[in-house]
N, C-alpha and C positions, 0 to 999 in steps of 0.2 A: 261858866267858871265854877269853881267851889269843887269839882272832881278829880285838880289836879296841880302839881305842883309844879312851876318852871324855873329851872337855874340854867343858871350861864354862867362861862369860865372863858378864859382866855388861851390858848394856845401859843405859847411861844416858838413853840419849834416850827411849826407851820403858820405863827400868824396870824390864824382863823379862829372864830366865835366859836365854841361848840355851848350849843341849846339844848335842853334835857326836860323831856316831859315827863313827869311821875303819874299815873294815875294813883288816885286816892279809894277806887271803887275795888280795883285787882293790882295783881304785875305786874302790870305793863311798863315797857318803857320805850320811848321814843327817842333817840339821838340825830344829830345829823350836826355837820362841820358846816362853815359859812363865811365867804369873806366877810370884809365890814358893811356892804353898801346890803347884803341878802340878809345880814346876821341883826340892823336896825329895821329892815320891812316884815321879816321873821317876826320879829319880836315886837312891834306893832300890829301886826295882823295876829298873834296869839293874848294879848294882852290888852288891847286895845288902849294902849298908851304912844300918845304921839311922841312924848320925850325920845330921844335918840337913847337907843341902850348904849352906843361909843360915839364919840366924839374924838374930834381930832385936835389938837394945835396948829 
């Protein structure tokens, strides 16, 4: 870590996570859409945070 930045937004019209990787070295950028159950393993496998990024009620 420390090359890049990751956000996450919500989608309402569809739904789905979108995940957004910045590099910090160039231009790069990484996107991709995600339901909930890809967009929590996503996001633990990039971050190495077991908290759920969504949760539900």
């Amino acid at each position: 870590m420390g090359t890049c930045r990751i956000e996450a937004a919500y989608n309402y019209l569809t739904e789905k996570v979108i995940i957004k990787i910045l590099s910090m070295v160039d231009d790069r950028v990484k996107q991709g859409e995600f339901d909930h159950a890809e967009a929590n393993a996503t996001w633990a496998n990039l971050t190495g945070d077991n908290e759920p990024l969504l949760t539900f009620c």
